[in-house]
N, C-alpha and C positions, 0 to 999 in steps of 0.2 A: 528590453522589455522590463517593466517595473513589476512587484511580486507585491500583492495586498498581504496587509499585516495577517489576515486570516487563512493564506494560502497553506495547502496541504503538500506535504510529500510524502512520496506511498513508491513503496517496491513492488512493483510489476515484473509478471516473467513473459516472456513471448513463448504461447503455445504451450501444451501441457507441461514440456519439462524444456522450453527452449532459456535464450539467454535470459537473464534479468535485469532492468535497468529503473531507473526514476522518473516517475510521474511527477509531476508538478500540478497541482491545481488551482487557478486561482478563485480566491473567494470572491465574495463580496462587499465588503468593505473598498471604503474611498480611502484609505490609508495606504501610504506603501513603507514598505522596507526600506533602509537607506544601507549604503556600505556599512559593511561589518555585524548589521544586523539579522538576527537567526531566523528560522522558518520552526514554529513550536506546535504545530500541531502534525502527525509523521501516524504514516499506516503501517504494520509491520509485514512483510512479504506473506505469502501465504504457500504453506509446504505442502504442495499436492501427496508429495507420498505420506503424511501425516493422515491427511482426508482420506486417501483413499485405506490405509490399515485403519483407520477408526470405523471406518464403515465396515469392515471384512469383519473385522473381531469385536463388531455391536454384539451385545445379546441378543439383540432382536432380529441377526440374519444368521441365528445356528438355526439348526431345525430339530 
């Protein structure tokens, strides 16, 4: 499978706290990637226990 120059990769978890693995997405461009060339555009995983203490200790959910 050939990867457009514009393709993304992004760390994905399975399920609220399951494993985590790599997304690939391809873009849109007619360009591809040849051996030994990078993927430059990348998502950084996303830390559920992050999300969910920022929401507990918002100011806007003391009472």
């Amino acid at each position: 499978m050939a990867l457009s120059t514009d393709a993304i990769a992004s760390i994905r978890t399975k399920g609220i706290i399951g494993e985590r693995y790599v997304r690939i997405s391809q873009g849109a461009e007619e360009e591809y990637l040849t051996a030994g060339e990078e993927i430059e555009e990348t998502e950084s995983a996303i830390n559920i226990e992050d999300l969910v203490s920022k929401y507990i200790f918002s100011p806007s959910n003391k009472d």
